[in-house]
Every structure is written in structure tokens, then in C-alpha cells.
C-alpha positions in Angstrom: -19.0 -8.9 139.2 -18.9 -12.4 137.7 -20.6 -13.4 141.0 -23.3 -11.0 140.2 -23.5 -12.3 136.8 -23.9 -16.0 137.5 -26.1 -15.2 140.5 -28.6 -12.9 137.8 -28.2 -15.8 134.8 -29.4 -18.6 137.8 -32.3 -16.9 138.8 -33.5 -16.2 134.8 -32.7 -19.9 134.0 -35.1 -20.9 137.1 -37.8 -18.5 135.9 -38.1 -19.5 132.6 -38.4 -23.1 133.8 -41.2 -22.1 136.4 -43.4 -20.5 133.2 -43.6 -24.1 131.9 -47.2 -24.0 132.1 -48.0 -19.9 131.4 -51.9 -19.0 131.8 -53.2 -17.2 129.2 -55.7 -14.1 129.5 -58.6 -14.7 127.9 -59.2 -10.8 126.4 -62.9 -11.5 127.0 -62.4 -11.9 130.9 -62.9 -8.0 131.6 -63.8 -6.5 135.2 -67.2 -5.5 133.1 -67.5 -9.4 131.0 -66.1 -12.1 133.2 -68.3 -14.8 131.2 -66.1 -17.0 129.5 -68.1 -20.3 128.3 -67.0 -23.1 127.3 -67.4 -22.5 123.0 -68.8 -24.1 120.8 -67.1 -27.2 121.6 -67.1 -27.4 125.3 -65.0 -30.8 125.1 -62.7 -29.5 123.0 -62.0 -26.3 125.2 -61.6 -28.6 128.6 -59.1 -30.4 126.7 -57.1 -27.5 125.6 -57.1 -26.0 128.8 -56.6 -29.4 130.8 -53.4 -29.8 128.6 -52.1 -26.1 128.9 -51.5 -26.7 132.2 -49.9 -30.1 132.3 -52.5 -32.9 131.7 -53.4 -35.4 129.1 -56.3 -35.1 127.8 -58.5 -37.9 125.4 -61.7 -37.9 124.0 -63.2 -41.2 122.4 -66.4 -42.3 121.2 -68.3 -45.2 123.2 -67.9 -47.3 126.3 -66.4 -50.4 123.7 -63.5 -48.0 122.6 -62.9 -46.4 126.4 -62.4 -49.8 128.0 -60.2 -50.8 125.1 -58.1 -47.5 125.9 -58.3 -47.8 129.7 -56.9 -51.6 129.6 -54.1 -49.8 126.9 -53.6 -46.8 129.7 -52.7 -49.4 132.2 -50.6 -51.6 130.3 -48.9 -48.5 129.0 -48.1 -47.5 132.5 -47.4 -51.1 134.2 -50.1 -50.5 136.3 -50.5 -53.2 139.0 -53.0 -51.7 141.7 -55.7 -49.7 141.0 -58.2 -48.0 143.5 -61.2 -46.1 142.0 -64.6 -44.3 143.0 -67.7 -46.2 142.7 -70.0 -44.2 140.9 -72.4 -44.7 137.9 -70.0 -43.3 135.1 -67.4 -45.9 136.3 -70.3 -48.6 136.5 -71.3 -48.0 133.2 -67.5 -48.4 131.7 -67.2 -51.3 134.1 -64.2 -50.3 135.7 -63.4 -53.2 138.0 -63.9 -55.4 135.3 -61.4 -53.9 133.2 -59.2 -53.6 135.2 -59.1 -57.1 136.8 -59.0 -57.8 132.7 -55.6 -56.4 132.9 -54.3 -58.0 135.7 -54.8 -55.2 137.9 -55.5 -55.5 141.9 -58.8 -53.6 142.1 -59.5 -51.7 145.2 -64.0 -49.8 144.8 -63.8 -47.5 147.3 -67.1 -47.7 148.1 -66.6 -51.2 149.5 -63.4 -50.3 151.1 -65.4 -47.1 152.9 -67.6 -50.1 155.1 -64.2 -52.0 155.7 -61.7 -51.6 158.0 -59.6 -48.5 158.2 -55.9 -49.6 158.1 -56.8 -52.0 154.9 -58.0 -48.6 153.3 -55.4 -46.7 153.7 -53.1 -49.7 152.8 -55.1 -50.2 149.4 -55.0 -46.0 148.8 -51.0 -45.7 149.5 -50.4 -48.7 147.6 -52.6 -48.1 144.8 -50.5 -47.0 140.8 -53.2 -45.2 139.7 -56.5 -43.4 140.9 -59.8 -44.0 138.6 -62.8 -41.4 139.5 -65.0 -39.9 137.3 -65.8 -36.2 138.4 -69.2 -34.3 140.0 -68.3 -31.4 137.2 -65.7 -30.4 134.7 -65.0 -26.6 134.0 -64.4 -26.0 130.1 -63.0 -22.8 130.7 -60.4 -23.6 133.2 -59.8 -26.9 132.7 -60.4 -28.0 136.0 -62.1 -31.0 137.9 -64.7 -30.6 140.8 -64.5 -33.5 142.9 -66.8 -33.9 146.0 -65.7 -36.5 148.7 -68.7 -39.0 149.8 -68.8 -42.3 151.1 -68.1 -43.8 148.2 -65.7 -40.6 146.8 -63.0 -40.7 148.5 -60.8 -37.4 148.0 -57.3 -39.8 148.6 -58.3 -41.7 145.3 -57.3 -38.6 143.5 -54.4 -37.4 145.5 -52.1 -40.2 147.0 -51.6 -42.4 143.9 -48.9 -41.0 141.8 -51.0 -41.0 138.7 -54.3 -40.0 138.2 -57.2 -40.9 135.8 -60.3 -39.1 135.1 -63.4 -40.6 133.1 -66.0 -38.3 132.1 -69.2 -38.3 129.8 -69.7 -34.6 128.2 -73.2 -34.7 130.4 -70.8 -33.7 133.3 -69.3 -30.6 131.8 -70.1 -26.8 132.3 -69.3 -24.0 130.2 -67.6 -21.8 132.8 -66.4 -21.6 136.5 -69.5 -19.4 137.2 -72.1 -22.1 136.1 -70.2 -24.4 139.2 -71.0 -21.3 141.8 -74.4 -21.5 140.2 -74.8 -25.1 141.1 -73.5 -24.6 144.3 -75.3 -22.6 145.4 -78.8 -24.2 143.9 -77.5 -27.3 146.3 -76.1 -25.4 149.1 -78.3 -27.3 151.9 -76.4 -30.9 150.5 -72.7 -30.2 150.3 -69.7 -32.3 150.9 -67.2 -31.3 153.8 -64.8 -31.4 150.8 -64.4 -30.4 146.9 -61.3 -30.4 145.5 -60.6 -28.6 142.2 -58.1 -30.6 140.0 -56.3 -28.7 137.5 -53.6 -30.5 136.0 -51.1 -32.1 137.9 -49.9 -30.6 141.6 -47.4 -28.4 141.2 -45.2 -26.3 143.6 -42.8 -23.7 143.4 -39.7 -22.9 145.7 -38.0 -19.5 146.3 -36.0 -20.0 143.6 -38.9 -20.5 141.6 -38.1 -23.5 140.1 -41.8 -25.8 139.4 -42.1 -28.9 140.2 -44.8 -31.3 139.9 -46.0 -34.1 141.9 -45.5 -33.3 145.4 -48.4 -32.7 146.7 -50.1 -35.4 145.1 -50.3 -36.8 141.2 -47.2 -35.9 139.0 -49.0 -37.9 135.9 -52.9 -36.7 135.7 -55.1 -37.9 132.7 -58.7 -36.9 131.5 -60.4 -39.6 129.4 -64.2 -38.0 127.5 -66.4 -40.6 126.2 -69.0 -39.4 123.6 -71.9 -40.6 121.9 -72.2 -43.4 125.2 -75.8 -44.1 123.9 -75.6 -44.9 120.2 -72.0 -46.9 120.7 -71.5 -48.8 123.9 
């Protein structure tokens, strides 16, 4: 009987750590109204939802104020190598810059893409931290849609053990429909890949006790700038 006991209290103890992250039912999401949106605040909601499920979410106002918090992120974390996307978000922050700034080994991986393969993957395995910005953000799930390119590579958000998103609010959609929408408007030019990041990779075990980081970023961070035209 005690047996029994300690066997029953083990297994309650382990679920109640694997609901750490619990996904709420939006009452809205019927079989007859599965249209969520994003509300009136469509940042706001990516946020929440990006943080229900694990991540850190940040939204700041002009590219002066991101780069101040980016150099601050990297500090905070004793960042040492960085490897990002090139892409025009990033551009416009001046990511390599910044980073360099901070003492940071800078890996684009655009210019990495027309180099040699082994120095690649020896800049992506080595890399602290992954910078991309995103194709599209889901405000009602709180997820990241990511397509790989030559200049996207999908290891920039996976190998690194944390992870760093930049985003302008241009980039978001309301709901996980509008994506299919797009989709399917640019069927004839997709990726071999898109990855959907939500939150940080987690993984649970017969016992079903989560745990994050296994299959790629334990630490995963989303970073909104606003208002990119009036402050830069």
C-alpha cells in the first residue's frame, strides 16, 4: 500500500510540473467561430501569448532604444558569439554593428551561406545566441513563422542555446488563419522549410515531467520595435 501511495503521489508531483505552461481555450474558438484575431492590440496579444508559453517578450519604441537594449541583452547574458539572419529588419537595427559594439564575434549568415561549409557549421554550433527577425508573427498563438533561405538559415534559431527575435509590428498577423491565407496567396515561391517557434522547445517524457531546451533554445526572447519611423 505505501508503495502504491508513493508510486500515485510521484506521478501527481510530475504532472503538475508538466502543466507549467497550461494553454488556455479561447471560448471564442468554437467548431462554428474559429477566428480568433489578434485584438485590438495585436502586439500586446503576441506578447501575452509568447510569454504564456515560456518566452520573454519586449516591446520598445525606435531603433535608438532597440540597439541600446540588444547591447544590454548581450551583456546581461555574457554573450560572446553571435550568429544572425541577414535581412532588412536586422539591417535597419544594425545588428552586426551592435553587436561587434559589445564585443561580440559576429557570424551574417548570409555571408557564411557563400563560404565554406565546415566554418558554418563551426560559427552556428559555437554561436551564444541566434538573432533573426521573423517572415510573420501570430498574435493569437504567439508563435514565429520562420522560412529558411539563403540568407535564413533555420540552425540560427535552433542550435544556439538562446534565441532572439527582432520584429517591427508590420510583420504581425492577427491570427493563425491569416498565415494559411498568405500561404497559400504565395504557394508557387515557398521555402523547403518554415518552422513555427513558439516559446522555447520543450519535451515531455513518460513520466511527464517538461523540460525545455532539448531540442533546441531553452532561453527564447521576442524583442517589438514600434514607431521605427518617427524615432530611429
Amino acid at each position: 500500500m505505501a508503495d502504491r501511495q508513493a508510486f500515485l503521489e510521484h506521478v501527481r508531483e510530475q504532472a503538475a510540473r508538466g502543466r507549467a505552461y497550461r494553454v488556455a481555450v479561447n471560448p471564442e474558438a468554437t467548431h462554428t467561430q474559429s477566428y480568433v484575431g489578434g485584438g485590438p492590440d495585436p502586439v500586446a496579444s503576441l506578447l501575452a501569448e509568447w510569454q504564456a508559453v515560456g518566452g520573454e517578450g519586449t516591446r520598445i519604441t525606435g531603433w535608438s532604444s532597440a540597439r541600446a537594449w540588444v547591447s544590454q541583452f548581450l551583456f546581461r547574458y555574457k554573450c560572446q558569439r553571435v550568429v544572425h539572419w541577414q535581412h532588412e529588419v536586422l539591417d535597419r537595427l544594425e545588428v552586426g554593428r551592435v553587436c561587434r559594439d559589445a564585443g561580440c564575434d559576429v557570424a551574417n549568415w548570409g555571408e557564411l551561406a557563400q563560404g565554406d561549409e565546415s566554418t558554418r557549421w563551426q560559427h552556428a554550433f559555437a554561436a551564444d545566441v541566434g538573432i533573426t527577425s521573423v517572415d510573420w508573427a501570430i498574435a493569437e498563438t504567439g508563435s514565429l513563422a520562420l522560412f529558411s533561405g539563403p540568407n535564413q538559415g533555420r540552425v540560427v534559431s535552433l542550435l544556439p542555446k538562446r534565441y532572439l527575435a527582432i520584429i517591427e509590428p508590420s510583420q504581425i498577423l492577427p491570427d493563425l488563419f491569416d498565415l494559411f491565407a498568405r500561404l497559400e496567396s504565395r504557394k508557387a515561391e515557398l521555402p523547403s522549410n518554415m518552422v513555427l517557434v513558439t516559446g522555447p522547445s520543450k519535451t515531455g517524457d513518460i513520466e511527464l515531467k517538461l523540460t525545455t531546451g532539448v531540442h533546441g533554445p531553452g532561453n527564447v526572447h521576442l524583442l517589438v520595435v514600434e514607431n521605427t519611423a518617427a524615432a530611429t
